[in-house]
N, C-alpha and C positions, 0 to 999 in steps of 0.2 A: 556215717556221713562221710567221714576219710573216704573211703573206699570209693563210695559214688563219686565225690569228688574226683579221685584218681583216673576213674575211665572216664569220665567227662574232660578231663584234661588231655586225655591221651585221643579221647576222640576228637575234641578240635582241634588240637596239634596236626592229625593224621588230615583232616576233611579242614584245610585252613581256609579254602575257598569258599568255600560255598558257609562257614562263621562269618568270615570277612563282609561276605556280600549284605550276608541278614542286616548284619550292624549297618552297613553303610545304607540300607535302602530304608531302616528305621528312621537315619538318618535325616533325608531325604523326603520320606513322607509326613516327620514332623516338621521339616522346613517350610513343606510345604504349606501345611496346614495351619502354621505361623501364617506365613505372609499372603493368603487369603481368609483369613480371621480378622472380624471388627479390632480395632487397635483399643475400642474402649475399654476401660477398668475404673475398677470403684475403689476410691479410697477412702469411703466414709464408715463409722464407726457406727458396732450394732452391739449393746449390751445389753442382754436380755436380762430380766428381772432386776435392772435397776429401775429408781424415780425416773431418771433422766430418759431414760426406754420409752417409761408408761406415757410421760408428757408428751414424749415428740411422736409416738403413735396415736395418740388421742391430736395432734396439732394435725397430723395426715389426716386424720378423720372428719372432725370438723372443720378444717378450715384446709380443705381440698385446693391443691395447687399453691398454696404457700409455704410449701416446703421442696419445692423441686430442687434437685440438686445440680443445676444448668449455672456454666461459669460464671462468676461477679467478678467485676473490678470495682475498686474505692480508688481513685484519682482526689490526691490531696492537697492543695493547696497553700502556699505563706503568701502574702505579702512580703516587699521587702521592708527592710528597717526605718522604722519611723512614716511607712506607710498603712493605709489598710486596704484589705481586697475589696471592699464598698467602692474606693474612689473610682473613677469613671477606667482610667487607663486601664487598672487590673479588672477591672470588671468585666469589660472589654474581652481580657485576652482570657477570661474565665469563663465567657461564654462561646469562644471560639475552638476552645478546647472540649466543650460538649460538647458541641454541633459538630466537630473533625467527629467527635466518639456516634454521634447519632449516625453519621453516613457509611457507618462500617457496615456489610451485610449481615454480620452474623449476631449484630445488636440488637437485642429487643427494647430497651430504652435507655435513658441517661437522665437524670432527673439533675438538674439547673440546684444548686446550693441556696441561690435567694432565694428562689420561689420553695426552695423544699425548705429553708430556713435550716441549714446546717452550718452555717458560721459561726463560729465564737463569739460568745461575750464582747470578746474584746476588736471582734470583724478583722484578724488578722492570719487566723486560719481556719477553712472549710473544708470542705468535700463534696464528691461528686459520685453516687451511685450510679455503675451502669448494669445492668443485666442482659446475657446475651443467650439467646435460643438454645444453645447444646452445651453438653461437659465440655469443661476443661480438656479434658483429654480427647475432645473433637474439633477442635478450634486448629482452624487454620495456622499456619505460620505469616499469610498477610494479616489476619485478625489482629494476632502480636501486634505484628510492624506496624500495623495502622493506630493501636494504642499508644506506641512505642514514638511515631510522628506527632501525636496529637499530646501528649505530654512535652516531648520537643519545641512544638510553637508556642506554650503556656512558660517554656523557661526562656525560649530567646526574648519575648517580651518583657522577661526581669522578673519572674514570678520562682521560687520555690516548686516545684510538680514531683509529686511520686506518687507511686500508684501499686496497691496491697491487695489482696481479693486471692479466690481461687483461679483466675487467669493466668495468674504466675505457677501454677500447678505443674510440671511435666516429666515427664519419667527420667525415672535417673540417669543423670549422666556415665555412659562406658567409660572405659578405656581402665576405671580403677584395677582390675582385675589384670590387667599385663603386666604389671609391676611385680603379683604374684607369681604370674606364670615366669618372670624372665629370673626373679631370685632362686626361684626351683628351678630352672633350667640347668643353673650354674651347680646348683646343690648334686643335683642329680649326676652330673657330666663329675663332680670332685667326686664322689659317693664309689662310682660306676667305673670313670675312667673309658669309658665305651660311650661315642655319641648316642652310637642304635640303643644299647642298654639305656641311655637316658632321656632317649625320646619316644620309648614306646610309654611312658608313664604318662608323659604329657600329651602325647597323642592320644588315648586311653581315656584320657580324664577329658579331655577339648570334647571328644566326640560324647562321651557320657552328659556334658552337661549342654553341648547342644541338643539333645533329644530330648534332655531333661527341662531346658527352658525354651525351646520351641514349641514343646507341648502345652507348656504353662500358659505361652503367650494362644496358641489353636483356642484352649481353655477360658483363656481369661474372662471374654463376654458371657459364656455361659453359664459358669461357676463364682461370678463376681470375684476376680483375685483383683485386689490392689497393683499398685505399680512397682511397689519394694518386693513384692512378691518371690520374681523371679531374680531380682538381684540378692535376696537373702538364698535361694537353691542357687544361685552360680557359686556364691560364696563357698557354702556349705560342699556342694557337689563338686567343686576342682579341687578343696583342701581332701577329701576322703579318696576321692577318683586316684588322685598323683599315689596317694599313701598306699590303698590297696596292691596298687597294679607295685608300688616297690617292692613289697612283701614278697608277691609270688614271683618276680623276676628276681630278686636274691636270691632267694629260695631255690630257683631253678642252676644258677650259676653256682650256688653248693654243690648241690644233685650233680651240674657236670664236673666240679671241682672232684669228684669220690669215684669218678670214670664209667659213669652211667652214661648211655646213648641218649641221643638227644628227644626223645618222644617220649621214655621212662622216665626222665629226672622234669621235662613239664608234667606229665602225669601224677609224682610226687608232690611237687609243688604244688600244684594244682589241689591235693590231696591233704596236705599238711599244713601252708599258707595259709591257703584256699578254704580248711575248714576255721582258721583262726579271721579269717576277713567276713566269712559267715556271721562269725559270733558276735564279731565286731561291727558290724552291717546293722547286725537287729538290733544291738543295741541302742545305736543311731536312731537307729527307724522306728522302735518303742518311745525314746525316749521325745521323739518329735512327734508323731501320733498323738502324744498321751495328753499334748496340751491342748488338747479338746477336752479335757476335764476342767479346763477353766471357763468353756462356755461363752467366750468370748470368740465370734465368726470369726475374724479380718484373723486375729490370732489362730485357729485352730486351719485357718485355709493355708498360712504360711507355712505352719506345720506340717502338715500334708504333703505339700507341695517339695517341700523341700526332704522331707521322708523319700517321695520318690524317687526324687534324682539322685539320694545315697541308694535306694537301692535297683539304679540302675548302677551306677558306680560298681556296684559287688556282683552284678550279672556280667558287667564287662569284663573284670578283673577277672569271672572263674574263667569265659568262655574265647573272650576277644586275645586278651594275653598272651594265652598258648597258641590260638591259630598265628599271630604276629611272632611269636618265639620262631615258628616252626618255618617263617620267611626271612626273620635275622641271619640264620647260618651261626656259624663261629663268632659273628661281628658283634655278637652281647659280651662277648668274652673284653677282659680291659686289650691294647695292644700289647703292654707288658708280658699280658698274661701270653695272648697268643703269641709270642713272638720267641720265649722262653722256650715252647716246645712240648711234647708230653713227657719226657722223662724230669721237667726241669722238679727239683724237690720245693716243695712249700717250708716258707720260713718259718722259725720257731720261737721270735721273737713275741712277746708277747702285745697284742694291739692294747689301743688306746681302753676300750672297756675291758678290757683284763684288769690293766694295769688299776684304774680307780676301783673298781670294784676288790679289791686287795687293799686300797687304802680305805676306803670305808668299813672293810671286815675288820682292819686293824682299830679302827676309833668306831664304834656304833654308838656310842653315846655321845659324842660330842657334835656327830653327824645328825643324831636324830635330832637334838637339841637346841643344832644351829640350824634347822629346817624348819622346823616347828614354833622355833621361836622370831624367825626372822618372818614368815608368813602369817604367825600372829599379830606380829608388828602391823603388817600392812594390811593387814585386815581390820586395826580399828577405826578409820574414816568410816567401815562399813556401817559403824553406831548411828552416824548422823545421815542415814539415807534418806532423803525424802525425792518422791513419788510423782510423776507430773507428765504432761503430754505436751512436747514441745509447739509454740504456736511463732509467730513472725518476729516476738522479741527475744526468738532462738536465732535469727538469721543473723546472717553475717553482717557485720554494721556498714559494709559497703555497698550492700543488697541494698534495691531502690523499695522493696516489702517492709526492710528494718525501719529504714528511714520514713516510709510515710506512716510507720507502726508508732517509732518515736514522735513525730509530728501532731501525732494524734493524742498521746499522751499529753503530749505540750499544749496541745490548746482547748481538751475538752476534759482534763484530768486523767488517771492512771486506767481508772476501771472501765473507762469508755471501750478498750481493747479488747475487753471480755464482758458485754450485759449478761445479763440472768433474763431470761424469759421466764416468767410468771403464765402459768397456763391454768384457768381456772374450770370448772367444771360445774356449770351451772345447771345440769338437768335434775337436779334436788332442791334448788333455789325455791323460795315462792316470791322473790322479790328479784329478779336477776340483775338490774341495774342499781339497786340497793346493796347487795351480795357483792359485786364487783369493786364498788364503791369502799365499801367496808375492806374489803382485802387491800386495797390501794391506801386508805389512808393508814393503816396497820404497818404494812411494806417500810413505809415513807420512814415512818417511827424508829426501824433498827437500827442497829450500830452503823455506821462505816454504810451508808446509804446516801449515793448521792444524788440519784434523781432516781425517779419513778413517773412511767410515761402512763397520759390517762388509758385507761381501758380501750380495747378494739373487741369487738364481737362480731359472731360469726354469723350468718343471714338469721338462722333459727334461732340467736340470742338462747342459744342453750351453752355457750361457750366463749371466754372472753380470751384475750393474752394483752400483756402487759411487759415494761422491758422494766429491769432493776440495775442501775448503772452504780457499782461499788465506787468507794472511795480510792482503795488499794490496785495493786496490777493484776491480772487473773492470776497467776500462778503464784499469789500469795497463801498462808494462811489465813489471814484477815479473810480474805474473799471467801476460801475453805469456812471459817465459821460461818460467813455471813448464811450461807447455803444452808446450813445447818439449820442457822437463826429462822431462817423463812420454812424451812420443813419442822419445825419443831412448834410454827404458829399455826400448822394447815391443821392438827386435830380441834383446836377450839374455836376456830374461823368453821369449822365444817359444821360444829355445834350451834355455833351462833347463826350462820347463815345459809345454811345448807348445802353452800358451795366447797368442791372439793381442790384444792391447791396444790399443785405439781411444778415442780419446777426443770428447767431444762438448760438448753443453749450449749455451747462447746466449751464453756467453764464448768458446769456443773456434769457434762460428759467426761471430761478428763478427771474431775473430782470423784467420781464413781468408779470409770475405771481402775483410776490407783487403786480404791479402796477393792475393788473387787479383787483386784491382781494382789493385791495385800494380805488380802485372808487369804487367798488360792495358795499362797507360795508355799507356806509350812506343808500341806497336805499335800501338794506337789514333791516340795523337796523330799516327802515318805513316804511317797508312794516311788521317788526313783532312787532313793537310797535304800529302800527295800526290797527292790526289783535285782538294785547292783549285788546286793548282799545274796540273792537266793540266786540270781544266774551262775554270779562268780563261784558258789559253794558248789553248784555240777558240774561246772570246769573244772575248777582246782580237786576238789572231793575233801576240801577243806573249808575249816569254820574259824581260822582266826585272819585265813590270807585275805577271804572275801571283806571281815572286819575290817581288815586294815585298809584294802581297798576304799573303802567305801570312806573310811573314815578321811582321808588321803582326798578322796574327791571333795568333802566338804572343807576338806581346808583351804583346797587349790580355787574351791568355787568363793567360798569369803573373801581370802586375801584380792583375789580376780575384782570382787564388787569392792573392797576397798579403795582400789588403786581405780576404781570408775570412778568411786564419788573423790576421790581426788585429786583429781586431773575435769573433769568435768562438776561439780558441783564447789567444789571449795575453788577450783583452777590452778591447782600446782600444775608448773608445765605446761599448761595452758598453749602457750607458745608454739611451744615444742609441735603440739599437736593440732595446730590450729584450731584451739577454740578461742573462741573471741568472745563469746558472752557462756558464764555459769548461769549454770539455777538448777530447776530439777533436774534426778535421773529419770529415764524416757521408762513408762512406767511399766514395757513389757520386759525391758529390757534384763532384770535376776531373774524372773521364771523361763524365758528365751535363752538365759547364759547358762541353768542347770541342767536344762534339757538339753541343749547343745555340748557342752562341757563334759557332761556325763557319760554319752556317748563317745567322746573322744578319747575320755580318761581309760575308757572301759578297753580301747582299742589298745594304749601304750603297755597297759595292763598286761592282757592279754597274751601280745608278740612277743613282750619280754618276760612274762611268770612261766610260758606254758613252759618254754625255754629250761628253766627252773626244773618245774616237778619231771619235765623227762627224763634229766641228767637224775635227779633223785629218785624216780623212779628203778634207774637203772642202774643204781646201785653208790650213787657217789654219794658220797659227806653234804649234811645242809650246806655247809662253808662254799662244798666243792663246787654244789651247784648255784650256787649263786653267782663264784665265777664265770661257769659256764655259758650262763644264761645270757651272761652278759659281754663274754665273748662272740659271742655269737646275734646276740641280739641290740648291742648298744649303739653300735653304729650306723645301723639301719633305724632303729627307732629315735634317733641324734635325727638324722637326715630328715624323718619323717615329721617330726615337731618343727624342723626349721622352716619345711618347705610350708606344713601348716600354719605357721607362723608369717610366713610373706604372704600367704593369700591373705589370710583375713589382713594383716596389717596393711596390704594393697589399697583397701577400701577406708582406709583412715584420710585418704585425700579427698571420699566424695563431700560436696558440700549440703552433702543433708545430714544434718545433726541428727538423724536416726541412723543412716546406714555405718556415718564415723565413729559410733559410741560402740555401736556393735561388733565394728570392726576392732576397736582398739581392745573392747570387753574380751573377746574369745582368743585375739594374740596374745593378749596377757594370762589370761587364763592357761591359752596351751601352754605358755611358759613356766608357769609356776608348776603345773600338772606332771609336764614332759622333763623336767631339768631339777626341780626343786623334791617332787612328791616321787617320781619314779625313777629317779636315777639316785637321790638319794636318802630320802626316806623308807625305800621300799626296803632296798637293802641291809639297811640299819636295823630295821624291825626283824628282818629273817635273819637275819647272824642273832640278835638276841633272844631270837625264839629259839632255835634252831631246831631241831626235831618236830618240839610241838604246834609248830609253822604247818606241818600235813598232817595234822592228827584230824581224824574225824573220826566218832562214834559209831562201832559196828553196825546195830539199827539202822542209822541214818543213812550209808554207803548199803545197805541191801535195798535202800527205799531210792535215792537217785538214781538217774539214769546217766548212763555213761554216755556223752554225746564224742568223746574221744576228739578234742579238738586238738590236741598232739598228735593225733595220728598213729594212737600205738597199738590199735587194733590193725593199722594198713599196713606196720610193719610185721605183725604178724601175719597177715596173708603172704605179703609178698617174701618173707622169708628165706621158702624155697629155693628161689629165683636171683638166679648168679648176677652183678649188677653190669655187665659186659653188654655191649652192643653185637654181639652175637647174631640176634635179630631184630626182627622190627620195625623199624621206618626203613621203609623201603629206597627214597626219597631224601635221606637223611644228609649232609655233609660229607663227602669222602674224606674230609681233613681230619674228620670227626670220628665216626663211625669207628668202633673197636677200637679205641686209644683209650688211655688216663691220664686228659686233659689236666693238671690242675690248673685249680681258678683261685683269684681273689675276689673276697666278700665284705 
C-alpha cells in the first residue's frame, strides 16, 4: 500500500492541475446539485421491530391520513391574574388570534379552544390547534411571521401567548463551526509557523466537507436524511479533514528537512502519512457504517452520511495535498526555517515530547496510576445514565416552545406533554364497541392515569385509538412504567376480548428507542472493540499493543459518558456550558460517541505507535523508541487533538440540545483519548512492558498480512535511490532543487 501511495503522491504532485481541477468541479457539481434539490428532510423517528413501530403502522393503515407528518402549531394561552379566558375581553382577543392563524395560506385549519373545549378546569389556560398543509421544513418564512403576528396581537391585548408544535422545527443554525475553524487556524499557523503550511489543511478540509455536505443536502429528499444530518458530517468531516491533511504536510516538511526534492519527499509522505491516514480513514468509516447494526434508519443514515465525508477527507489528503504542495514552493517551509538557509544545522535541543516522554519513562507507575485512576474518577456519573429523547421541556426556558410547554403543564398537568396513544386492534373482536369499551375502562384503572379519552374508530370499526394522559412528565420513569403497565395488560385484554392492544405516540417512541439503543450498545461496544483489537494486531504485529489500545479506548469512552451525564443530567457546570434544563442523556448519544470515539482513538494511536515499532524495528531500545515516537510524533498529534477539539467544541453554542451534547461528548472524549490515554498512559504501559510490548506468536505473524502502514517496505524499494534532487520535477523551485533545506517539524 506504501508504495501505491508513493507514486500516487508523486503523481499529483507532478500533474497538480489537472487533481486541482477534478476537486474543484466535484466541487461545484455538488454545489450545485445542493441548491436545486428539494430543501425537504425528515426528522421523524423509524424503529423497526418495536411496539411503538407496530402501533403507528397499523394507525397509517387503518386510519389513513391521520398520521401525516405536515407542520402543527399549539398556540397557548393564560389569562391574566385573577382573570379567566371565558370572559368576554380575553375571549375576544382569543378568537382573534385564530382567525389571524385561519388567513395564513399555508393553513389547513385552527380549531377555536371553546368550541374544541380545550380550556382548563379552572378556564385560565387553553389552547389552540392549528394544522398546516406542508412540513415543517416547507413553510414559508411569512408562514412564521404571520404565526409570530398573530400571537403578538393575543399579548398586546393582555393575554399570556406561546406557541409549541413542529412549526418551530428548522435546520440548524450555522456559523457553530467557525469557531472551530478559527481555533485551528491559530493551532495550525503556531504548529507550522508558515501561513501557506497552515492553510492548506484548512482549505483541504473546507473543500472536503463542502462536497461532503452539499451532497448530503442533493440527497436529502431522496434518501430521507434528517436535518442534523449534515451538521453531524460537517462536524465530523472538518475535525478528520484538518488532521489528515496535517499529517501528510509534516510529514512532507520532514522529507524536505533530510534534503530530498520537492516531488520525492510529497511522494514519501504521501507514502508513509498517507498509508497511516488510510488506516485511520477506515477506521472512521467502519466504525460509522457499522451503526447500522442497531437497525435504527435516522441513526444508521447519519452514519453513512458522515462515513462519507471522512472518507472524502482521506481521498483529499492522499491526492489534493500533494498537488497544493507542489504550488506552495518553499512557502510550507516556517520563515525561520527558510531564512536560516541550507547549510544552517538543526538544533539538538531536545523538543517538548522528547522531553515528557523521558519523564514518563522515568515514573511509569505513578503515570499509569494517575491516568487510570483520575479517568476512573470521572467515569462514575457514567453509573447513573439514563436514556431519553429530548422533547420541548429540553428547550431553552427563554424559547417561546418551553414556555407554552411549561404552560401546558400548569394548566392541564405534567403528562398532558407526552399522551400515550392506545391503538387497538379490533379485526378479532366479536363485539368491537364492547372490546373497546373493556380496554378503556381497564387503561383508566392503572397507576399514575390521568385521563383516558373515549374511544375513536376507524370507518370499518375494525380499529379504535384512544389517548392516555399520565399523571408524571414524559420523560419520567413513572410514565416509563406506566407504558409497561398498559403492555403488560394487552395479553389478557386480547383473551378476554379479542382485541389486540399496542401502544404508541412520541413517549412511548423514545421509551423504545432508549431501550433498543440500550441492548444495542454492549454488542456494539464488541463488535468495535474487537474490530480495534484484530486491525491494531496487523499494524503493529503485536497482541498486547492492540490490548492496550483498545483497552485505553474504553477508558477514554466511559470517563467521556461520565463527564456527559454530569454536566447534562446531574448539571455540574451547567452554566458553563449552557445548559439550562437537565434530564436525560439523548438516547443515541454512547453508541454515537463509541463509534465516533473509536475511530478517532484509532487515528492518535496509530500516528504516534507506528512511530514506535519503526524506531524498534530498526534496531533501538523499547525505552528508545518510545522516545522516538514521540519526538517525532507528539507535536503533531498535540495540534491534531486541539484543533479536533475546537471543532467539535465549536458546536457547544448551537441551541439544539442534540448537536450541544454531542459536541461537548466528542471534545471531551478526544481529550481524555488524545492527552490522558495516548500521551500518557500509552507510554507508561510500553516502558513497563518493554520488549514484550512486540511480541507476537510465530504462527500468528505467518497468518497476518503485512499492510506496512510504516512504510517499511517503501523504504526498502526506494533504497537504492540517492535522496538528492538530482532529478525530477522538472518544475520544481530553483531555491530548492539540489539543496539540504533543513526544516522544523
Amino acid at each position: 500500500m506504501a508504495t501505491f501511495l508513493y507514486r500516487l503522491g508523486r503523481l499529483a504532485f507532478r500533474r497538480r492541475w489537472y487533481f486541482a481541477l477534478i476537486w474543484v468541479l466535484l466541487l461545484v457539481l455538488a454545489g450545485v446539485g445542493a441548491a436545486t434539490a428539494s430543501k425537504s428532510t425528515n426528522n421523524d423517528f423509524s424503529i423497526p421491530g418495536t411496539e411503538a413501530q407496530q402501533a403507528f403502522d397499523l394507525l397509517e393503515k387503518r386510519f389513513p391520513g391521520n398520521t401525516e407528518q405536515n407542520a402543527s402549531a399549539r398556540v397557548v394561552f393564560k389569562a391574566p391574574d385573577g382573570q379567566k379566558l371565558t370572559d368576554a375581553k380575553n375571549k375576544k382577543a382569543v378568537e382573534r388570534v385564530i382567525g389571524d392563524l385561519r388567513k395564513s395560506s399555508q393553513v389547513a385549519g385552527a380549531a377555536d379552544p371553546f368550541e374544541g373545549k380545550t380550556v382548563n378546569k379552572d378556564e385560565t389556560i387553553g389552547y389552540a390547534s392549528a394544522a398546516y398543509k406542508v412540513k415543517s421544513t416547507d413553510l414559508t418564512e411569512s408562514s412564521r411571521d404571520e404565526l409570530k403576528d398573530a400571537a403578538r396581537h393575543g399579548r398586546d391585548a393582555g393575554l399570556t401567548v406561546e406557541v409549541g408544535g413542529s412549526v418551530l422545527q428548522q435546520m440548524p443554525e450555522g456559523g457553530s463551526e467557525i469557531i472551530g475553524i478559527a481555533v485551528s487556524a491559530v493551532v495550525l499557523v503556531i504548529t507550522f509557523g508558515s501561513l501557506i503550511a497552515a492553510g492548506l489543511p484548512l482549505l483541504t478540509a473546507i473543500i472536503g466537507v463542502g462536497i461532503g455536505v452539499s451532497s448530503i443536502a442533493a440527497l436529502a429528499p431522496v434518501l430521507d436524511l434528517s436535518s442534523n444530518t449534515s451538521t453531524l458530517a460537517m462536524m465530523i468531516g472538518l475535525a478528520v479533514g484538518i488532521d489528515y491533511a496535517l499529517f501528510i504536510v509534516s510529514r512532507y516538511r520532514a522529507e524536505l528537512a533530510e534534503g530530498r526534492e520537492r516531488e520525492e519527499a510529497a511522494g514519501r509522505a504521501v507514502g508513509t502519512a498517507g498509508s497511516a491516514v488510510v488506516f485511520a480513514g477506515l477506521t472512521v468509516v467502519i466504525a460509522l457504517a457499522g451503526l447500522a447494526v442497531v437497525n435504527i434508519p435516522m441513526l444508521t443514515k447519519m452514519g453513512m452520511a458522515a462515513a462519507g465525508t471522512v472518507t472524502i477527507a482521506v481521498l483529499i489528503a492522499l491526492s489534493l495535498i500533494p498537488a497544493l504542495l507542489g504550488f506552495a514552493g518553499k512557502q510550507v517551509l516556517a520563515r525561520k526555517t527558510r531564512k536560516a538557509g541550507p547549510d544552517a544545522a538543526a538544533e539538538d535541543k531536545p523538543n517538548m515530547g522528547t522531553r515528557w516522554a523521558r519523564l514518563v519513562l522515568r515514573r511509569p507507575v505513578l503515570v499509569l496510576a494517575a491516568g487510570v485512576l483520575g479517568l476512573g474518577a470521572i467515569a462514575v456519573p457514567a453509573a447513573s445514565l439514563e436514556l431519553g429523547l429530548p422533547d420541548d421541556g429540553a428547550a431553552s426556558k427563554n424559547t417561546t416552545q418551553r414556555k407554552a410547554y411549561d404552560l401546558l403543564s400548569e394548566g392541564f398537568g405534567p403528562g398532558f406533554n407526552g399522551p400515550l396513544i392506545g391503538v387497538m386492534d379490533l379485526s378479532g373482536a366479536k363485539d368491537a364497541k364492547g372490546a373497546a369499551q373493556r380496554v378503556h375502562d381497564t387503561l383508566e384503572k392503572l397507576d399514575n392515569v390521568a385521563t383516558v379519552t373515549p374511544a375513536q374508530f376507524n370507518k370499518a370499526e375494525d380499529a379504535a385509538m384512544l389517548m392516555v394522559v399520565p399523571k408524571s412528565k414524559p420523560t419520567s420513569t413513572e410514565t416509563e412504567d406506566l407504558v409497561h403497565a398498559i403492555r403488560g395488560e394487552s395479553a389478557s385484554l386480547k383473551s378476554e376480548t379479542g382485541a389486540k392492544v399496542l401502544v404508541t405516540g412520541a413517549t412511548a417512541m423514545n421509551i423504545d428507542v432508549s431501550q433498543k439503543l440500550n441492548d444495542a450498545l454492549l454488542p456494539y461496544l464488541a463488535l468495535v472493540v474487537g474490530l480495534a483489537f484484530l486491525l491494531l494486531m496487523v499494524v503493529f504485529r503485536s497482541v498486547l499493543v492492540p490490548l492496550k489500545a483498545a483497552l485505553g479506548f474504553l477508558l477514554s469512552v466511559v470517563a467521556a459518558l461520565g463527564a456527559v451525564v454530569a454536566v447534562f443530567q446531574w448539571g455540574w457546570l451547567g452554566g458553563l456550558f449552557g445548559v439550562e434544563e437537565t434530564g436525560p442523556i439523548m438516547s443515541m448519544m454512547p453508541i454515537f460517541m463509541v463509534g465516533v470515539v473509536f475511530g478517532l482513538a484509532m487515528d492518535y494511536e496509530v500516528f504516534l505507535v507506528t512511530r514506535m515499532r519503526e524506531a524498534y524495528v530498526h534496531g533501538e531500545r523499547p525505552d528508545e523508541a518510545v522516545v522516538t515516537g514521540f519526538r517525532h510524533g507528539a507535536r503533531v498529534v498535540t495540534a491534531a487533538a486541539v484543533i479536533m477539539m475546537s471543532v467539535f467544541a465549536g458546536f457547544i453554542g448551537s441551541s439544539e440540545q442534540m448537536i450541544k451534547m454531542i459536541g461537548f461528548g466528542l471534545a471531551i472524549a478526544v481529550f481524555f483519548d488524545a492527552f490522558v490515554v495516548r500521551m500518557a498512559i500509552v507510554p507508561a504501559v510500553l516502558a513497563l512492558l518493554g520488549k514484550a510490548a512486540w511480541w507476537l506468536p510465530r504462527w500468528l505473524s505467518k497468518v497476518l498480512p503485512n499492510v506496512d502502514v510504516e512504510g517499511e517496505g517503501l523504504q526498502k524499494h526506494l533504497a537504492p535511490a540517492a535522496p538528492t534532487a538530482a532529478s525530477g520535477d522538472a518544475d520544481a523551485d530553483p531555491d530548492l532543487d539540489g539543496k539540504r533545506e533543513p526544516a522544523r517539524v
